[in-house]
C-alpha positions in Angstrom: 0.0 0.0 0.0 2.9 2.5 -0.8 2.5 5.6 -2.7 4.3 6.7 -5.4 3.7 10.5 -6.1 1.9 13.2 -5.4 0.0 15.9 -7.1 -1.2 19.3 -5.7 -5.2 20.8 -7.0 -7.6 23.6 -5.5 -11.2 23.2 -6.0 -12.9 25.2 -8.2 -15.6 27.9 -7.9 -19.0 26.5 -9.3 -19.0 28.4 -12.3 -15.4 27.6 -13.4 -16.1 23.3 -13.6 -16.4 21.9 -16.6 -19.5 19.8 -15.3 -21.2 23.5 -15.0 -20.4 26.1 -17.5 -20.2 24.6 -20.9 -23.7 23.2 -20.5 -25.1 26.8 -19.3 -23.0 28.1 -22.3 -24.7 25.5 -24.7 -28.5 25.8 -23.3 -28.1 29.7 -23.8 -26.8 28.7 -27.0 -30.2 26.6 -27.9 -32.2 29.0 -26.2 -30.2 31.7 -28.5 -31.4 29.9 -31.7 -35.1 29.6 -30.6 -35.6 33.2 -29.7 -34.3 34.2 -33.1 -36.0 31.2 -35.2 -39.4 32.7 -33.4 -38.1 36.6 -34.7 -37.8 35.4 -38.3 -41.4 34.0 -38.1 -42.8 37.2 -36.7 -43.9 35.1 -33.6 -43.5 35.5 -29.9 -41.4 32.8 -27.9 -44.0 31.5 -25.5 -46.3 30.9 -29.0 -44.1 29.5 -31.0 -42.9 26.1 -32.2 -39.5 25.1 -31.7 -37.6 23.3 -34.6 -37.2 20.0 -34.0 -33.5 20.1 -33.6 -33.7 22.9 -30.4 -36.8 20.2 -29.2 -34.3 17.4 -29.5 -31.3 19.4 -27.9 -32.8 20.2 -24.8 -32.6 16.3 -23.3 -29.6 15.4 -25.2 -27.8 18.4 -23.1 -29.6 17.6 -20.2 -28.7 13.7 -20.9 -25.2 14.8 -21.0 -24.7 16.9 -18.4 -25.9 14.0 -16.0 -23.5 11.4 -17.2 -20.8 14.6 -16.8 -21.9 15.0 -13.3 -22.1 11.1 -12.6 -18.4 10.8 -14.1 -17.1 12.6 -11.1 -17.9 10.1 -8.9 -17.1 6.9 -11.0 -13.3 7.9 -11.6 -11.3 10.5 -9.2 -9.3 11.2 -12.4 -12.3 12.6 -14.2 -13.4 14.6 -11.4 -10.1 16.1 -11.1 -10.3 17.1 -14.7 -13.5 18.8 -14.2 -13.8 19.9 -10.6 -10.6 21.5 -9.7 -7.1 22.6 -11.3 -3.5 21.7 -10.0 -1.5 23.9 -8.5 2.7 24.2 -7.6 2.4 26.0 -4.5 1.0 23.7 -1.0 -0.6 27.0 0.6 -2.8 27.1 -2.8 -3.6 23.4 -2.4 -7.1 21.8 -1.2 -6.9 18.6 -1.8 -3.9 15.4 -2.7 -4.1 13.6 -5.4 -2.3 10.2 -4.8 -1.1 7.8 -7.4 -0.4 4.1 -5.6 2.9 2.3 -6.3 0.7 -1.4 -7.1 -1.6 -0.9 -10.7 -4.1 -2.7 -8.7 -4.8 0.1 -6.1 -7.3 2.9 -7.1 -5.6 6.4 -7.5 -7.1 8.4 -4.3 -7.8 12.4 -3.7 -7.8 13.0 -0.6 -8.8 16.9 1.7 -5.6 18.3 3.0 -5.5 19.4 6.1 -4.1 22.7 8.0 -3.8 22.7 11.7 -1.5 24.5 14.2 -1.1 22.6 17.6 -1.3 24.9 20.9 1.6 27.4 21.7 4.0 26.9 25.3 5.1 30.1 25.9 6.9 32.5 23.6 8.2 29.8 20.6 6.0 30.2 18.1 4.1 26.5 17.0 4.6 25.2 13.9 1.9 24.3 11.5 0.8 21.2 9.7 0.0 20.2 6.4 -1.4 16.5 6.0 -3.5 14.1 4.7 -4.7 10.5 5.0 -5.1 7.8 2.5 -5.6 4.2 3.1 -5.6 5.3 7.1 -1.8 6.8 7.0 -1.2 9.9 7.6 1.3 11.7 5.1 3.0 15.2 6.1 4.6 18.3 4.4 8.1 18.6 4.3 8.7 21.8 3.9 12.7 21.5 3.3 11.9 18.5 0.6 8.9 19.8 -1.0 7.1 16.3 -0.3 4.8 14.3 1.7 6.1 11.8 4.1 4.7 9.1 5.6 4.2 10.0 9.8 7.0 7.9 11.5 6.9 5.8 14.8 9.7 6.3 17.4 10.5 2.7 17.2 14.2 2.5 15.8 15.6 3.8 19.2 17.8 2.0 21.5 16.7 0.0 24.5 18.8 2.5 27.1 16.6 5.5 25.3 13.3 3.5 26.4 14.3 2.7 29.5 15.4 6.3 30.5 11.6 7.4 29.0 10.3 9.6 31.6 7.0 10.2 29.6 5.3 13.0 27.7 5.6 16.8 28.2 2.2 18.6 27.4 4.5 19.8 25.1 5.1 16.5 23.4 1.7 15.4 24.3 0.4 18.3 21.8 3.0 17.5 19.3 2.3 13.9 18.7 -1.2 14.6 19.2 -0.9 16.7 16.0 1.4 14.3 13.9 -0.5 10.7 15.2 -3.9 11.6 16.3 -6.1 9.8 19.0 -5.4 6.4 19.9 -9.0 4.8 17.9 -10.3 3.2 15.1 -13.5 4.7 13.4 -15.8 3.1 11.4 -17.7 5.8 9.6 -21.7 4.5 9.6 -23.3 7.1 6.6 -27.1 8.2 6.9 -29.1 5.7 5.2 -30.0 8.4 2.7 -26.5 9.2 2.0 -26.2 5.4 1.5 -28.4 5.3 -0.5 -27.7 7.9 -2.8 -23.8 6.1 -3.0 -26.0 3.2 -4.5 -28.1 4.7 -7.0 -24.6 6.4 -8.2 -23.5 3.0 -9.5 -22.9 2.5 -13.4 -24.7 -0.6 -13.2 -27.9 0.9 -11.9 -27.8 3.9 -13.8 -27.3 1.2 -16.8 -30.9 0.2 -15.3 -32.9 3.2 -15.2 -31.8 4.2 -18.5 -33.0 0.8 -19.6 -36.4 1.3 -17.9 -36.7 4.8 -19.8 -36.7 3.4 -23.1 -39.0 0.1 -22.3 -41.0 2.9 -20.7 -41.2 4.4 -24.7 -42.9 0.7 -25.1 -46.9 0.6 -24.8 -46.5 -2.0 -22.1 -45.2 1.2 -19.8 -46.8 -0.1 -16.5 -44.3 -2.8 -16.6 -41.3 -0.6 -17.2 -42.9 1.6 -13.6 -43.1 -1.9 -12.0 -39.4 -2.9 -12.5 -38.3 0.9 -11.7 -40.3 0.0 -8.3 -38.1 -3.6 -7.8 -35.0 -1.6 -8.7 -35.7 1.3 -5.8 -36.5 -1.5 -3.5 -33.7 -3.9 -4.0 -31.3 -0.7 -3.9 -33.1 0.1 -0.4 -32.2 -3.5 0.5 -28.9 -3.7 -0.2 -27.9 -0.4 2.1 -30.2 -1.9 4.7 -27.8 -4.9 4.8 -24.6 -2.6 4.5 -25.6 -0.5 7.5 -26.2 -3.7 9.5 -22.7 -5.1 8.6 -21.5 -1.6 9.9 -23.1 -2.1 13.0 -21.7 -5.1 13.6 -18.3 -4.2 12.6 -18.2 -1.3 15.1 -20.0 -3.4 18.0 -16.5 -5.9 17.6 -13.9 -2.5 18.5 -12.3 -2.5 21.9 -14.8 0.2 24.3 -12.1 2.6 25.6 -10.8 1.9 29.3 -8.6 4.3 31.6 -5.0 3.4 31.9 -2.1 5.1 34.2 0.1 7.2 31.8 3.1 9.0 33.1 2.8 12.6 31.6 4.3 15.8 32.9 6.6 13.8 35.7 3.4 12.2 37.3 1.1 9.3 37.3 -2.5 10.3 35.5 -5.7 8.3 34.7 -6.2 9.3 31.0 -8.5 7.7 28.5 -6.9 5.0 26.2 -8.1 7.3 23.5 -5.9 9.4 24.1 -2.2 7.5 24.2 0.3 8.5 22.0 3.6 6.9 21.1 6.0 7.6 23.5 4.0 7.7 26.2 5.0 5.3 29.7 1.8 3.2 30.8 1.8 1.3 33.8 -0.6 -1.7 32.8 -1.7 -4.3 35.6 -4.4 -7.5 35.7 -8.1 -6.1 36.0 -9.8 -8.2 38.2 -13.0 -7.5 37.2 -12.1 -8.0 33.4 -9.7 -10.4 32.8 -10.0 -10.9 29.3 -8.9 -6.9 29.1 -7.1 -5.8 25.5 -4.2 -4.1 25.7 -5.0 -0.8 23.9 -2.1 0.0 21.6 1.2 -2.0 20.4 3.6 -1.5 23.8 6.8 -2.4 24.2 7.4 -4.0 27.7 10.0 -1.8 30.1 9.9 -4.1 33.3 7.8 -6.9 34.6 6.6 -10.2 32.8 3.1 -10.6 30.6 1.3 -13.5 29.5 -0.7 -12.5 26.7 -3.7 -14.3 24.8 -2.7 -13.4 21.1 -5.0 -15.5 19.3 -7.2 -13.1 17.2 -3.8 -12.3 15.8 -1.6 -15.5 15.3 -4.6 -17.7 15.6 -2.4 -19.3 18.5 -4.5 -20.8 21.6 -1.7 -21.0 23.7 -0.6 -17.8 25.6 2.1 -16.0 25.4 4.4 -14.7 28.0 6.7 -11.7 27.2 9.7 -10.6 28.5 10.8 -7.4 29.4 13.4 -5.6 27.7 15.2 -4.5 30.8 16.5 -8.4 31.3 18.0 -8.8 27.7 
């Protein structure tokens, strides 16, 4: 799931997409050639008959202009062409469009993001430029004029760990900014928005145009009957995805409290809120004892003996050792 490159693009005002203006420009246009086919008959628009060309050009635009608009949701390359432009400079930039090292992985656009984490004292913070795609979070380097992929502090000595004294709020708004909160979301979508995602498919737009022309047919109830199945089925089938949702988000880990070390003391925080580097002082809850551990540790002192079977598929515990005994 590696990335290789990058491109920079700014969204563009309404009236500058190319799903917008060139169809306003081409019904004016048909509109245009009405008003003066009406003047050379000596008759007034409201009262007189279009040619059959401006009759026929009306849906044919309108037609068009759909399958324009549906486009931008079917490829991210097509709604790049139409929807925004690119640009050199990051400040400029709105969203990241991100081309995938493997031929088998979609290309991805993805918002970028500006924050600026909370001042300590007189040193001005520095702000952040990032995005996410496939869950990772890429930043700006400013000196390189590229996005990097946000690195763990995991290639540190033993000695360096051991000596840890834990997070300054400092460091506690600084990781906060690069790594985020310690949790897994599973967006769950409105069932209308769901819903709308469905009826956006190729394959059922394929369908209703279908129904449109068997609806030409004099057997049109018919065509109005399968139009009904189609709805319905659609309805189904974000019924059942909502439910999988709920299922899937019913199977995360509910956030506990854990001792963190942070500012030179001990503090109950939220497991939500840990952040790589931070010194946790984990211990057997007696009243849960099949408790997860909330984030990827590495052990400092003491012994563990750990159930890692949803990972490995192993029955058999595991016992870890600490680092401070190798």
């Amino acid at each position: 799931m590696g990335v290789k490159s990058f491109s920079l693009h700014s969204t563009l005002p309404t009236w500058q997409r190319l799903d917008a203006w060139p169809f306003v420009v081409l019904h004016l246009i048909n509109l245009a050639i009405y008003v003066w086919e009406c003047t050379l008959r000596g008759s007034t628009p409201p009262f007189c008959t279009p040619h059959l060309l401006s009759m026929v050009a009306v849906p044919v635009l309108g037609l068009l202009q759909l399958v324009v608009h549906l486009g931008t949701f079917w490829s991210v390359e097509f709604k790049v062409i139409c929807t925004m432009r690119k640009v050199a400079s990051v400040t400029a930039a709105t969203h990241v469009m991100v081309f995938p090292k493997k031929a088998t992985e979609k290309t991805g656009l993805s918002p970028l993001t500006y924050t600026v984490p909370p001042s300590h004292g007189d040193e001005e913070p520095r702000a952040v430029r990032s995005f996410e795609f496939h869950k990772r979070r890429y930043l700006w380097d400013a000196d390189k004029k590229n996005f990097n992929k946000v690195q763990l502090p995991i290639s540190n000595t033993f000695a360096f760990y051991l000596s840890s004294t834990g997070l300054s709020p400092r460091a506690v708004d600084e990781s906060l900014g690069l790594h985020g909160s310690n949790s897994f979301e599973v967006p769950l979508p409105s069932f209308l928005d769901m819903y709308k995602e469905q009826c956006r498919q190729p394959f059922f737009v394929f369908q209703i145009v279908c129904v449109c022309l068997w609806s030409m047919d004099d057997n049109w109830y018919y065509s109005l009957f399968t139009l009904a199945m189609l709805l319905l089925f659609e309805g189904t089938v974000v019924i059942s995805r909502t439910r999988n949702m709920r299922l899937l988000r019913d199977m995360m880990g509910k956030p506990t409290d854990v001792r963190v070390l942070r500012n030179g003391r001990w503090q109950m925080q939220p497991s939500t809120t840990l952040l790589p580097g931070d010194l946790v002082s984990i211990a057997r809850n007696k009243h849960d004892p099949d408790a997860v551990v909330p984030a990827d540790m590495l052990l400092l002192n003491g012994t563990v003996v750990s159930n890692e079977a949803i990972l490995t598929g192993e029955a058999t515990p595991q016992q870890k050792t600490s680092v401070s005994h190798r």
